[in-house]
gemmi code that builds the backbone of each chain (N, CA, C; Angstrom):
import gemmi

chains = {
    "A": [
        ("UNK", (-32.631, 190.626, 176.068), (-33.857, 190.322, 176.818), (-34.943, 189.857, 175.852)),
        ("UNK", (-35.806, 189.227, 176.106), (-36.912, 188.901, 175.461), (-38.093, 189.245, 175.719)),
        ("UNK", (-39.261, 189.325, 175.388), (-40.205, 189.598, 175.355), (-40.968, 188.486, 174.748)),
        ("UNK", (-42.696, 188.118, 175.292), (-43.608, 187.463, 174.431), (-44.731, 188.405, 174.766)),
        ("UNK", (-45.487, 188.482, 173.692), (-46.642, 189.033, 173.405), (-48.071, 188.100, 173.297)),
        ("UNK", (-48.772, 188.244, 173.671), (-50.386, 187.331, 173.360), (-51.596, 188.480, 173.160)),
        ("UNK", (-51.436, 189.272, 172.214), (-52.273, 190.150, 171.927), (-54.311, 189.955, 171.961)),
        ("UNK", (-54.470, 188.640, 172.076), (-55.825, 188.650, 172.391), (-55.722, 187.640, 173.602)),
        ("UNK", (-56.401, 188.528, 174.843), (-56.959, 188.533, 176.494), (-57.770, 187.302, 176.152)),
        ("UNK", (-59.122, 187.353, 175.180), (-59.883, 186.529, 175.644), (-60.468, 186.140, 173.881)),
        ("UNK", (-60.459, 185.034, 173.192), (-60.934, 184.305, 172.319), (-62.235, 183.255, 172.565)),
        ("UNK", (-63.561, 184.152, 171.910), (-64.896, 183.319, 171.947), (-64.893, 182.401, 171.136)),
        ("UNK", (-65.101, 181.378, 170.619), (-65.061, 180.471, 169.981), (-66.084, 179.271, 169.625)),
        ("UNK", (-66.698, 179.029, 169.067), (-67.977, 178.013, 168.897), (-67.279, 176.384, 168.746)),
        ("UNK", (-67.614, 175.567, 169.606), (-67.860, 174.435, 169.665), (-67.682, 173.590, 168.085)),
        ("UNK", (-66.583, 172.940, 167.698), (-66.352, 171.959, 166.731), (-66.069, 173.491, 165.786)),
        ("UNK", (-65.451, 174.367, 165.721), (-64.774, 175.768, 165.161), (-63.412, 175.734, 165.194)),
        ("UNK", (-62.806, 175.705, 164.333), (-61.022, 176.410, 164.006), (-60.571, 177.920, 165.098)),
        ("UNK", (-59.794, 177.335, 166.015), (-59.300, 178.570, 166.016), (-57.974, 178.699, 166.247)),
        ("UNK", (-57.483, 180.352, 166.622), (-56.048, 179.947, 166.125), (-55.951, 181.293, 167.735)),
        ("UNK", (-54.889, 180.893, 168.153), (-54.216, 181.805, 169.148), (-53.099, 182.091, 169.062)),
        ("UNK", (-53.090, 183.953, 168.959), (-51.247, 184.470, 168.073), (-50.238, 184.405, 169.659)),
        ("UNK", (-49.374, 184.433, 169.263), (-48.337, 184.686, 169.966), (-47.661, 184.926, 168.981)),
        ("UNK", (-46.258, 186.334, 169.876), (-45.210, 186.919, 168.928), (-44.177, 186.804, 170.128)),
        ("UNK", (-43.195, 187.389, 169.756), (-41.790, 186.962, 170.592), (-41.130, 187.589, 170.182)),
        ("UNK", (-40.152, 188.633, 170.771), (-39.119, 189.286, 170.452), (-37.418, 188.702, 171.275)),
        ("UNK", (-36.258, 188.690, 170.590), (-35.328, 188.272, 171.624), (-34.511, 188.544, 170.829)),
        ("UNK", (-33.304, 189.118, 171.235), (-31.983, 189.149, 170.659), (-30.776, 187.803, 170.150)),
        ("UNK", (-31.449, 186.776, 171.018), (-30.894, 185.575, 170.945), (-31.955, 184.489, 170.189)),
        ("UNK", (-31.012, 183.438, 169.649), (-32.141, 181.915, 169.231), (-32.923, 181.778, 170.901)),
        ("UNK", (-34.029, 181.196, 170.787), (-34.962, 180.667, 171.504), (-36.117, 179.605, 171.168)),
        ("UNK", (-36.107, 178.317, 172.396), (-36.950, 177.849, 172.321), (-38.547, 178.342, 172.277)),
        ("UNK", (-39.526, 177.674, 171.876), (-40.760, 178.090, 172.061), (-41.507, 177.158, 172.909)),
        ("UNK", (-42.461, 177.368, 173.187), (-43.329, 176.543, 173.979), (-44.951, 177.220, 174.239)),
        ("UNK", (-46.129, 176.077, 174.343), (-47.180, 176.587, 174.950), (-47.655, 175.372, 176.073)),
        ("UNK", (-48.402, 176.212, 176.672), (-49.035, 175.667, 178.022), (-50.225, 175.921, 178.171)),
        ("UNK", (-51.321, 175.051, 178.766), (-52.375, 175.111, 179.451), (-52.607, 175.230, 180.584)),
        ("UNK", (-53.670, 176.213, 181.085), (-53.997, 176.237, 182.115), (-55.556, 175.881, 182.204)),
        ("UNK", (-55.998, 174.843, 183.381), (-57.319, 174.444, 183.349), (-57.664, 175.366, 185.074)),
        ("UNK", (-59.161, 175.501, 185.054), (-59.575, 176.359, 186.176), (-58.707, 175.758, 187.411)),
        ("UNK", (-58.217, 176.525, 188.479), (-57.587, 175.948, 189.590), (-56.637, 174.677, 189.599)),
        ("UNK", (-55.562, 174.867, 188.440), (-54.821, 173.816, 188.221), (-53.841, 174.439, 187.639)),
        ("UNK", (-52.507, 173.701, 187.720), (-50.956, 174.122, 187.542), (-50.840, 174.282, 186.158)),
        ("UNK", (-49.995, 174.558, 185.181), (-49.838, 174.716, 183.909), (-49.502, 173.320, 183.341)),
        ("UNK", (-49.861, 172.711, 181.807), (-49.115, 172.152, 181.333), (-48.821, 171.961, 179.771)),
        ("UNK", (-47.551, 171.285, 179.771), (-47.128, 171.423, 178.781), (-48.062, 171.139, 177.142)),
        ("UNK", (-48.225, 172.012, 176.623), (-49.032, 171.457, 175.117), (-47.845, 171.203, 174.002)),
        ("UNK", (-47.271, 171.815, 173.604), (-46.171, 171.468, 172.819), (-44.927, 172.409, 172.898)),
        ("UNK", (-44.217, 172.258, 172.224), (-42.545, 172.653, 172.447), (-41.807, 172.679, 171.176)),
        ("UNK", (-41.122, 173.713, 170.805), (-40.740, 173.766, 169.635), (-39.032, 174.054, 169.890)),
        ("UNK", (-38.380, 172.947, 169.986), (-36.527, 173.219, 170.034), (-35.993, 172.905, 168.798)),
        ("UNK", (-36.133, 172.807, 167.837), (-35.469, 172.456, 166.204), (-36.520, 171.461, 165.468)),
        ("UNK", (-35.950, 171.946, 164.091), (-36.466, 170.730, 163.305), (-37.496, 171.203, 162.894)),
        ("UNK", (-38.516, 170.743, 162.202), (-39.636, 171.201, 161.805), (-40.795, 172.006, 161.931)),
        ("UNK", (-40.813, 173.094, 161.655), (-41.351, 174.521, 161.948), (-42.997, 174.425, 162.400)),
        ("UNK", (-43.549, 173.005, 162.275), (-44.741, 172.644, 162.605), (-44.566, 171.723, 163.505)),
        ("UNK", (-45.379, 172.203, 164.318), (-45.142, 171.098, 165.565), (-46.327, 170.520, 166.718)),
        ("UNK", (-46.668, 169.138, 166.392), (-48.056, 168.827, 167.003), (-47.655, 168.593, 168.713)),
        ("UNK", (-49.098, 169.063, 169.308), (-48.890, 168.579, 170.561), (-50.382, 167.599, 170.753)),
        ("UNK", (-50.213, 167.741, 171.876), (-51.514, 167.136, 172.528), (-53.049, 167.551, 172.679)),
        ("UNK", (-53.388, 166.988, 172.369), (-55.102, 166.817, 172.634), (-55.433, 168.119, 171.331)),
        ("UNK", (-54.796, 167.554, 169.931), (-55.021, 167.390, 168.430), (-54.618, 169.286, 168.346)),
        ("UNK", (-53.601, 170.140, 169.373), (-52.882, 171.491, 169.005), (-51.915, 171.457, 168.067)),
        ("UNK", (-51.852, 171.807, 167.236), (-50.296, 172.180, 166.753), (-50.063, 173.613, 166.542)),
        ("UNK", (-49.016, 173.810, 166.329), (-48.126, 175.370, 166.534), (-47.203, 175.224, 165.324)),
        ("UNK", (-47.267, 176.465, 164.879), (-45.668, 176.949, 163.749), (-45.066, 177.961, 163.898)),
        ("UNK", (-43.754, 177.546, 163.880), (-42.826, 178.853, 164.086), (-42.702, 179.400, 163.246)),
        ("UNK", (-42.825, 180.778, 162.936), (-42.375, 181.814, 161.880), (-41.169, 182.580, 162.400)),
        ("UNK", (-40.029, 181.955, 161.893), (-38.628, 182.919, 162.607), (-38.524, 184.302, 161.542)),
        ("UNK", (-39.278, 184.512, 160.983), (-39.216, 185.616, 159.868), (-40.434, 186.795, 160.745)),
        ("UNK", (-41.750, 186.035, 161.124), (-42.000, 186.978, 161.716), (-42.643, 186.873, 163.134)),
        ("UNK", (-41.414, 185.963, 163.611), (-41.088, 185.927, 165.442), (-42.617, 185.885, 166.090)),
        ("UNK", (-43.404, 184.636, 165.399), (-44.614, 183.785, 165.885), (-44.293, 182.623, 165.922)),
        ("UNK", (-45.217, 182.158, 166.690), (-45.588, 180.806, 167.412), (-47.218, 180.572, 168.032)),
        ("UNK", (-48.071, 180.902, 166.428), (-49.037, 180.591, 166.735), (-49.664, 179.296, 166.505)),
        ("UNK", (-50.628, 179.192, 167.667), (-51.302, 177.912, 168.054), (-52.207, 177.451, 167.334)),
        ("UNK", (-52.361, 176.664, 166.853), (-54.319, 176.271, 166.235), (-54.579, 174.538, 166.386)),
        ("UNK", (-56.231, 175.091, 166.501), (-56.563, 173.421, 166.438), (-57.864, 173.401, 165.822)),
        ("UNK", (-58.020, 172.544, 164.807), (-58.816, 172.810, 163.515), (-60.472, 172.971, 164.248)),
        ("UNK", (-60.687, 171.652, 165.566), (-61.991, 171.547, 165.678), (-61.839, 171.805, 167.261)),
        ("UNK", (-62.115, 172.849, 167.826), (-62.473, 172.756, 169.595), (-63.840, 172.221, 169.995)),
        ("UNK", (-63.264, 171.831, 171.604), (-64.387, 170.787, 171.977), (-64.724, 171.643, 173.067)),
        ("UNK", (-65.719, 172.056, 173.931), (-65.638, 172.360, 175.679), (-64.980, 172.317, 175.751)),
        ("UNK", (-64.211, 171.309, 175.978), (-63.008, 170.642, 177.248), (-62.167, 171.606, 177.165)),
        ("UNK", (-61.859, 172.241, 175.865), (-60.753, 172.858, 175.455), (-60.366, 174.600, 176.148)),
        ("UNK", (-62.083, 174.436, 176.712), (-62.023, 175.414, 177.824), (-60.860, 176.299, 178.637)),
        ("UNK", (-59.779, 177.080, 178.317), (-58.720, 176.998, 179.549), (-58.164, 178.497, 179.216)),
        ("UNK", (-56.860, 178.748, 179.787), (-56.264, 180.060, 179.730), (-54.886, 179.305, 178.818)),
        ("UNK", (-54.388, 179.552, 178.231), (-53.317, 179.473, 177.123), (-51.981, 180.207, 177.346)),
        ("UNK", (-51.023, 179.584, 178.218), (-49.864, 180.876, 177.756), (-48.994, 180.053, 176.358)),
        ("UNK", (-48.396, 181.439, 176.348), (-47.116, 180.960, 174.935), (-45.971, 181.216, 175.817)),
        ("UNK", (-44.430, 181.174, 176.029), (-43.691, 181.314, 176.524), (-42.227, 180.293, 175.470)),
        ("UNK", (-41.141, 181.576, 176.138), (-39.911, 181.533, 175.466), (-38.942, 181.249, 176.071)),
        ("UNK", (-37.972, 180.342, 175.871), (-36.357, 180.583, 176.727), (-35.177, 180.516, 175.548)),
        ("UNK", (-34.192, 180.966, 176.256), (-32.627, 181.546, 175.073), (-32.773, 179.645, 175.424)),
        ("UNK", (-31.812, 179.364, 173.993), (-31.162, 178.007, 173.947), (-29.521, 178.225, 174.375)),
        ("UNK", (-29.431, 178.973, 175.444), (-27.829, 179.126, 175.958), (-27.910, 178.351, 176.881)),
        ("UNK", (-29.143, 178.163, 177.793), (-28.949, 176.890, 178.477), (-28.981, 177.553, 179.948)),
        ("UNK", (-29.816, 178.794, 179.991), (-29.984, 179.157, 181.798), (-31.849, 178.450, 181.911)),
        ("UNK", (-31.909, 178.050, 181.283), (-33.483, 177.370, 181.251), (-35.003, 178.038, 181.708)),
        ("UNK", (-34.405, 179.381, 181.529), (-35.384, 180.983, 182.384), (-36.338, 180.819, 181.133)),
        ("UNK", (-37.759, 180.891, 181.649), (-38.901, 181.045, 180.871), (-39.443, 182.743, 181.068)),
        ("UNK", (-39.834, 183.112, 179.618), (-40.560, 184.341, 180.280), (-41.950, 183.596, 179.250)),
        ("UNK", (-42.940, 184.280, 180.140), (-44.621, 183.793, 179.615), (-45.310, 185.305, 179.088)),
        ("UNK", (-46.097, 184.719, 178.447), (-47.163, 185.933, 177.573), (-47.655, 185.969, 178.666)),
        ("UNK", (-48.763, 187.549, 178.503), (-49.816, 187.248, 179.785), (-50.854, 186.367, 179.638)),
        ("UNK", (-50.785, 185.218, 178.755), (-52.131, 184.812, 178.545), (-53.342, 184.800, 177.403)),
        ("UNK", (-54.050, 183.447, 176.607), (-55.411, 184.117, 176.314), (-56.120, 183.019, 176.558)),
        ("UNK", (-57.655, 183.473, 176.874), (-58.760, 182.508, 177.323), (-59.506, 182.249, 176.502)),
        ("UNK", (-59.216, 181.142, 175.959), (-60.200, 180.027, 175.373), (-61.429, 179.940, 175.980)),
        ("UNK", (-62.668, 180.329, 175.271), (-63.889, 180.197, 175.905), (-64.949, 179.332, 174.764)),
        ("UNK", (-65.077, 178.509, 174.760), (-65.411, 177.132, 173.970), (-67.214, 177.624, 174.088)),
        ("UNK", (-67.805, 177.636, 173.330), (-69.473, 177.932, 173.581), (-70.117, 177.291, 172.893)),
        ("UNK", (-71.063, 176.581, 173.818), (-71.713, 175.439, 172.619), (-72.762, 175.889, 171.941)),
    ],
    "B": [
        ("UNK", (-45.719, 157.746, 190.969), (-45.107, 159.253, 191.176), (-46.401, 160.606, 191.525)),
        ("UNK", (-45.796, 161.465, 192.747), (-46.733, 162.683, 192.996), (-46.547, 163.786, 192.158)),
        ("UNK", (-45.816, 163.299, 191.601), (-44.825, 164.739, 190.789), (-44.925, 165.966, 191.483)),
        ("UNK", (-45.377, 166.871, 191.273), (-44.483, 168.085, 191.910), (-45.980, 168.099, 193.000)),
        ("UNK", (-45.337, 168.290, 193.981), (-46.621, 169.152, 195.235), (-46.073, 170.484, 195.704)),
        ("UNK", (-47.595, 171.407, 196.363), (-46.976, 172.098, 197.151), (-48.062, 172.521, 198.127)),
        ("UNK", (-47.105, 172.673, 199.037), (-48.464, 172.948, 200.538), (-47.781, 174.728, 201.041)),
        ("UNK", (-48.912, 175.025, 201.667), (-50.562, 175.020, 201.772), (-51.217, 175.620, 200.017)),
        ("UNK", (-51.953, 175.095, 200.267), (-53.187, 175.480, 198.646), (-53.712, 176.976, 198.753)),
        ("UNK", (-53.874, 177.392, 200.339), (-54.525, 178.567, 200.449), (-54.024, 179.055, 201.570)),
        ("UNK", (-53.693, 180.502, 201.935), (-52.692, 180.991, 202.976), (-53.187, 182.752, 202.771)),
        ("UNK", (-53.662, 182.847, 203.986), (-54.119, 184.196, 204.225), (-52.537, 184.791, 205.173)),
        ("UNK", (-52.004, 186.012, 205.102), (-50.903, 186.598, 205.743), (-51.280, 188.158, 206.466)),
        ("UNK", (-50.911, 188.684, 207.260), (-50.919, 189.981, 207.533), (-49.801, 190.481, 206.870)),
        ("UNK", (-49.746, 191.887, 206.980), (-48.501, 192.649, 206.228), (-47.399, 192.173, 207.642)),
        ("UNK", (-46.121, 192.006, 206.846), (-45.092, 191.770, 208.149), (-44.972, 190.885, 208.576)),
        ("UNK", (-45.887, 189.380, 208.298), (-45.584, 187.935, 208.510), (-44.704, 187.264, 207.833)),
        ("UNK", (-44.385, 186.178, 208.316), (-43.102, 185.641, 207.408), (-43.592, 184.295, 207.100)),
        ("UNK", (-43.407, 183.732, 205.974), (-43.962, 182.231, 205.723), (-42.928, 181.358, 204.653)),
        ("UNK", (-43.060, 180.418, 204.962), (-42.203, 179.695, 203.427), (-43.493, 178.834, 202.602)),
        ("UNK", (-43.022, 178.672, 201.806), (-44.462, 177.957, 200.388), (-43.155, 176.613, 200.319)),
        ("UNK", (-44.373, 175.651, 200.339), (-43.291, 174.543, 200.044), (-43.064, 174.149, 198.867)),
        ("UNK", (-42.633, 173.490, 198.386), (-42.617, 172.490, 196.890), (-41.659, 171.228, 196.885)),
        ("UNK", (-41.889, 170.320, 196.953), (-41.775, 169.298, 196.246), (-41.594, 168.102, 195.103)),
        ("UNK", (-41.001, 167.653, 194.951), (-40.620, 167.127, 193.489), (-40.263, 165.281, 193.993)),
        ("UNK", (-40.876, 164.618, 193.131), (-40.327, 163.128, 193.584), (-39.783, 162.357, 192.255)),
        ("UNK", (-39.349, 163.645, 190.834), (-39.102, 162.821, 189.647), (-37.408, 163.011, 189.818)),
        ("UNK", (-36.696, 163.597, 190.951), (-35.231, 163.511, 190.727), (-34.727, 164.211, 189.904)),
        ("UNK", (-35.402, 165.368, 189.369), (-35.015, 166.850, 188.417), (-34.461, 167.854, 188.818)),
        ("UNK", (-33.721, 167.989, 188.163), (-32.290, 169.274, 188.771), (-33.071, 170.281, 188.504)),
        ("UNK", (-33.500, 170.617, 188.014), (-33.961, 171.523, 187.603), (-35.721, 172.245, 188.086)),
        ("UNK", (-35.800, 173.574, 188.926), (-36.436, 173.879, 190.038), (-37.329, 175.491, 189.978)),
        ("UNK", (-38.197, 175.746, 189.563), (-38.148, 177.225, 189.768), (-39.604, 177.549, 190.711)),
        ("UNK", (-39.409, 179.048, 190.811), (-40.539, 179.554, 191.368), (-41.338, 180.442, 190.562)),
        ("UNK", (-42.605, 180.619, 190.171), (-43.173, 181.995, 189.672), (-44.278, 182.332, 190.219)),
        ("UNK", (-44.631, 183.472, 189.936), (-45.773, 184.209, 190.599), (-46.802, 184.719, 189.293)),
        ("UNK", (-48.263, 184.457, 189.662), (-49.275, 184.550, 188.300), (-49.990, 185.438, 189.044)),
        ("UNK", (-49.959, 186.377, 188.018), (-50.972, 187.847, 188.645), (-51.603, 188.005, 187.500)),
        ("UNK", (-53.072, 188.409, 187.649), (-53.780, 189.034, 186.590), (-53.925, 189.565, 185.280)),
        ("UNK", (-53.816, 189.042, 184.324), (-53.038, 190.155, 183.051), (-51.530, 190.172, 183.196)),
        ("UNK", (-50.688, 189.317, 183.569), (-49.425, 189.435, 183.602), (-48.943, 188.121, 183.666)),
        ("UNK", (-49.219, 187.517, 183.399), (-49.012, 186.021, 182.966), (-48.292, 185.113, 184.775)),
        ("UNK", (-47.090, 184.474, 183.996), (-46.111, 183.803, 184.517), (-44.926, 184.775, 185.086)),
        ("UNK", (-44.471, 184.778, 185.504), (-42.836, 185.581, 186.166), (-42.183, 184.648, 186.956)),
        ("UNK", (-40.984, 184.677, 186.839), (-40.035, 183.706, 187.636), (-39.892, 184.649, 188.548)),
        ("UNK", (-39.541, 183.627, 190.156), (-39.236, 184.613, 191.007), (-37.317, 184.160, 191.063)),
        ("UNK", (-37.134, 182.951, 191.610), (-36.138, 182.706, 191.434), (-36.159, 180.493, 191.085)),
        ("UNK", (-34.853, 180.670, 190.605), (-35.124, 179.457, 190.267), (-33.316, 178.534, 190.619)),
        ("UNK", (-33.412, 177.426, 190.252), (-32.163, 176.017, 190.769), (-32.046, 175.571, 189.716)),
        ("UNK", (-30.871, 175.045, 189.648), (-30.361, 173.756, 188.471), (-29.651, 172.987, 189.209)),
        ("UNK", (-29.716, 173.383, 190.586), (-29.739, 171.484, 190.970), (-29.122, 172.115, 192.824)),
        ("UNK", (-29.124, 171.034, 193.692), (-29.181, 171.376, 195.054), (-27.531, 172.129, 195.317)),
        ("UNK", (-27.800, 173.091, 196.037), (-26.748, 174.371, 196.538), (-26.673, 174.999, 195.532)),
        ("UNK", (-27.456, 174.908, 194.985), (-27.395, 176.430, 193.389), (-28.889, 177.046, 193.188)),
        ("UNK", (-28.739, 178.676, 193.521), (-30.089, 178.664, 193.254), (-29.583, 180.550, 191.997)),
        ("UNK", (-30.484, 181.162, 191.792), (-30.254, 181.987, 191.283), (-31.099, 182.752, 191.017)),
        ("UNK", (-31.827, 184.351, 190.746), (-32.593, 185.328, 190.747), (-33.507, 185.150, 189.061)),
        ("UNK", (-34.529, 185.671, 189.357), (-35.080, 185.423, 188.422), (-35.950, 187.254, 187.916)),
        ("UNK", (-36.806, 186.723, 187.437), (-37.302, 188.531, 187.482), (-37.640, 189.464, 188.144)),
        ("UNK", (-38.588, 188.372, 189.236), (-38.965, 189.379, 190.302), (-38.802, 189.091, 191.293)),
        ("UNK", (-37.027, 189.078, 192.009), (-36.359, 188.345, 193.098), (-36.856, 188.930, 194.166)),
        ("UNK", (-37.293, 190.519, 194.348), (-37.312, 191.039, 195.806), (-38.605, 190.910, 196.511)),
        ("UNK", (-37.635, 190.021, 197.940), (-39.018, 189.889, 198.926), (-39.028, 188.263, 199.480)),
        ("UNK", (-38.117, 187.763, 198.718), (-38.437, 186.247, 198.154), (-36.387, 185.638, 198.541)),
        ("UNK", (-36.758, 184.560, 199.482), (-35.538, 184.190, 199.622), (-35.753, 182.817, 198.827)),
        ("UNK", (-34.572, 181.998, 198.660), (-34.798, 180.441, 198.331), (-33.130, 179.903, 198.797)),
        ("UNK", (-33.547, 178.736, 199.142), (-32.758, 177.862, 198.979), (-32.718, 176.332, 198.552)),
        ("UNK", (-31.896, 175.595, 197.755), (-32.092, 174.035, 197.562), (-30.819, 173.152, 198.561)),
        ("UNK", (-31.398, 172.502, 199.212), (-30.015, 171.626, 200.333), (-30.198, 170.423, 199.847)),
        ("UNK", (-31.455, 169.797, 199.140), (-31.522, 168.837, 198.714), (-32.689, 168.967, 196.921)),
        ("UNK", (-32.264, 167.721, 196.127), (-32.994, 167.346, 195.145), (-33.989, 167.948, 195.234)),
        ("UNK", (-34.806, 167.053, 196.011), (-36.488, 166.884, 196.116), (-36.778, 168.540, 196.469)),
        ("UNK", (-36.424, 169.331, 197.800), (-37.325, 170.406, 197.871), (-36.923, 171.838, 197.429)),
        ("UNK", (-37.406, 172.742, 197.506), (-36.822, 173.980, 197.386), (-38.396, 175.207, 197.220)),
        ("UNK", (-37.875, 175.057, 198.994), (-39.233, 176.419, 199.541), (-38.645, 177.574, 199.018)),
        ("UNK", (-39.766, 178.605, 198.932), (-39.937, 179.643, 198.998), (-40.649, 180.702, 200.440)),
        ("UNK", (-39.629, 181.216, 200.358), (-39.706, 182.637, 201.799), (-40.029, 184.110, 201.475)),
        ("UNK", (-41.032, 184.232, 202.215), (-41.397, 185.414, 202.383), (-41.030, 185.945, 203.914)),
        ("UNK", (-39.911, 186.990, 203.724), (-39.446, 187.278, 205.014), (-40.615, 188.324, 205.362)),
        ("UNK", (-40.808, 188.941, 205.074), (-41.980, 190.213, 205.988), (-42.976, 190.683, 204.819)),
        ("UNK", (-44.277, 189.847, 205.115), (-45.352, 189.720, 203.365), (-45.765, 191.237, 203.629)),
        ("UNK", (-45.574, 191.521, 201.963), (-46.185, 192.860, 201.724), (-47.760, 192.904, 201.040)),
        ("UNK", (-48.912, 193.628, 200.708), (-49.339, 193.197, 200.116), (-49.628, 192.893, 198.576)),
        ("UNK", (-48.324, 193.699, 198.142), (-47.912, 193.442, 196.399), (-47.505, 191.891, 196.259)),
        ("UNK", (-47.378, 191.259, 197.684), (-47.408, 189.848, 197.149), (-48.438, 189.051, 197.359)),
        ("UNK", (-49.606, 189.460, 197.209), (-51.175, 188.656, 197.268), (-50.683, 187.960, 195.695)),
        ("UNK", (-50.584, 186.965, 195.231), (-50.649, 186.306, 193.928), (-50.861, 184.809, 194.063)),
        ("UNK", (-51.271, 184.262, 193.190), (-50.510, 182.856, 192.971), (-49.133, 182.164, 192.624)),
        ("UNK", (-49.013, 181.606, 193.631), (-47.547, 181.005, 193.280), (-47.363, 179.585, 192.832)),
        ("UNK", (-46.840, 179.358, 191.584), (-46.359, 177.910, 190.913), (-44.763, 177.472, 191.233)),
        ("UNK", (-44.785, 176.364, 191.329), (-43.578, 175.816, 191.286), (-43.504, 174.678, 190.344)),
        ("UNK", (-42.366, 174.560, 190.044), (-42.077, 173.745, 188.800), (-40.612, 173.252, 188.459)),
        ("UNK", (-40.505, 171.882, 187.868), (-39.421, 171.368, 188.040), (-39.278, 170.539, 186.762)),
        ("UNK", (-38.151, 170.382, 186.045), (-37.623, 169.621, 184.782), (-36.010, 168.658, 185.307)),
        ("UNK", (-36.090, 167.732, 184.117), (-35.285, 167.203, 184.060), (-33.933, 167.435, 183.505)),
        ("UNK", (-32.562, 167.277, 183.665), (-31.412, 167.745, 183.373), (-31.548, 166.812, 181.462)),
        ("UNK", (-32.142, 165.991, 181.582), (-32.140, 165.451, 180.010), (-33.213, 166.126, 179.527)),
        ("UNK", (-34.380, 166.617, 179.801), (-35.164, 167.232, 179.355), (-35.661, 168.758, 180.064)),
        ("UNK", (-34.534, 169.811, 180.051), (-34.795, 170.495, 181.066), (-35.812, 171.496, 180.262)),
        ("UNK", (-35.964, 171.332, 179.275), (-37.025, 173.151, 178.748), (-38.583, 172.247, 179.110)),
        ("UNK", (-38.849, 171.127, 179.374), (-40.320, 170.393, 180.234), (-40.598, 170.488, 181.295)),
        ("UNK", (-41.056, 171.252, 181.376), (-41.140, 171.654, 183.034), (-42.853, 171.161, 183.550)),
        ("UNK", (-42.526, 170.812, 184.452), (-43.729, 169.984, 185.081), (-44.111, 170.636, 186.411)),
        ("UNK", (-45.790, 171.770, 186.043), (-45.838, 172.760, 187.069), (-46.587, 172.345, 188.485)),
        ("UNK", (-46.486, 172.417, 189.934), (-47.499, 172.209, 190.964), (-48.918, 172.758, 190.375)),
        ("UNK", (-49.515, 172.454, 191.266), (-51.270, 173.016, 191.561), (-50.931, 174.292, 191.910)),
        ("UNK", (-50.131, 175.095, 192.786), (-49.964, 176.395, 193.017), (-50.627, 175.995, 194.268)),
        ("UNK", (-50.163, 177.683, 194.870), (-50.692, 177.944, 196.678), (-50.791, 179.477, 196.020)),
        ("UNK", (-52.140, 179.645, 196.654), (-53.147, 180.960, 196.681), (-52.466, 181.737, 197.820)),
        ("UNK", (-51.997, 182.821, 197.618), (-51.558, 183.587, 198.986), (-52.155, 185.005, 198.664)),
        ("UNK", (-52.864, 185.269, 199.981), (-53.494, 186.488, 200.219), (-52.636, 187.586, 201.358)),
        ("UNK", (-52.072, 188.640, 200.889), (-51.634, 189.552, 201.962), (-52.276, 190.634, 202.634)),
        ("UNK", (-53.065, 190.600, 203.586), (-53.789, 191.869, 204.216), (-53.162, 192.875, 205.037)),
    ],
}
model = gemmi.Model(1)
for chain_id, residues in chains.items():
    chain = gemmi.Chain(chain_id)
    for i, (resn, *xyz) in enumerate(residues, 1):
        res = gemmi.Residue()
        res.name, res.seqid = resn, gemmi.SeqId(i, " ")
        for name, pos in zip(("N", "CA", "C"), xyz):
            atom = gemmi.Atom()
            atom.name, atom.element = name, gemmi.Element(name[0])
            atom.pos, atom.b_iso = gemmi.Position(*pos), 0.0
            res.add_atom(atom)
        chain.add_residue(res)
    model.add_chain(chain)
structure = gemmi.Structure()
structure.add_model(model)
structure.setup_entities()
């Protein structure tokens, strides 16, 4: 079974500021990684995805993520936040056996303050 | 493309009503699930498809029927709403070449009184 962890609920953050959002992951098996956005009253989407290859991995709208398989993270950062960047954050995991089952962190909220 | 929909957006229930949540897909992806977003508890699958007449249990199956007869849809049923199922519900669907991308609805708000 797996588990993901997102140990901080809610991240304050200042406007054109570095920040970084942890996620950890426990699983008995290899697993993909992945994070997602959530914007107020809107469906999740994909920010980046980590299935092989290079342990750094950029996504969209200037996130990148690194996997630490040593110490079962997949934390997020993005050097400069804007507002926009405003949202709820999950991290989430699936086995690479190929049943394509996601389990999700509970979450952390990006709160951008100008 | 609409990519994934789902109707109704907002759905008030009594305890003991029965409803289905729709979802929709128009990218031709085998690949189908349901979850439920509660407070401090992220994402949960309820049950999910890898492609039409296959469906399968997910974490938090009870309460919750599904079926897929075709591609495009695959509702979700609530045979008799309790109110442990007041949540938001997402649906979401990937491609068999790209199945760990999953591309989520807007969700439907369901309230159980």
């Amino acid at each position: 079974a797996q588990s993901v962890t997102q140990l901080d609920s809610q991240v304050p953050v200042f406007e054109e500021a570095p920040v970084e959002l942890r996620c950890n992951y426990s699983s008995s098996v290899s697993v993909y990684l992945f994070w997602y956005v959530q914007y107020p009253n809107q469906g999740l989407q994909l920010l980046l995805k980590y299935l092989s290859g290079s342990t750094l991995v950029k996504g969209i709208n200037g996130f990148e993520a690194e996997f630490n398989k040593s110490q079962t993270s997949f934390h997020l950062r993005k050097p400069s936040v804007h507002i926009s960047d405003t949202a709820e954050y999950f991290c989430a995991v699936s086995e690479i056996s190929g049943t394509y089952k996601y389990i999700f962190g509970t979450g952390t909220r990006l709160k951008v303050l100008a | 493309n609409a990519g994934v929909t789902q109707t109704p957006k907002f759905q008030v229930l009594k305890t003991g009503q029965s409803m289905t949540l729709q979802c929709a897909q128009d990218m031709n992806h085998e690949y189908m699930s349901w979850y439920r977003q509660d407070p401090g508890m992220g994402l949960r699958l309820i049950h999910y498809s890898v492609g039409a007449g296959i469906t399968d249990q997910g974490e938090v199956p009870n309460g919750y029927n599904v079926s897929r007869s075709t591609t495009e849809d695959f509702p979700l049923r609530l045979l008799s709403a309790a109110p442990s199922q007041t949540s938001v519900y997402f649906c979401a669907s990937s491609s068999d070449s790209s199945p760990y991308e999953q591309y989520f609805g807007p969700g439907t708000r369901l309230t159980v009184t």
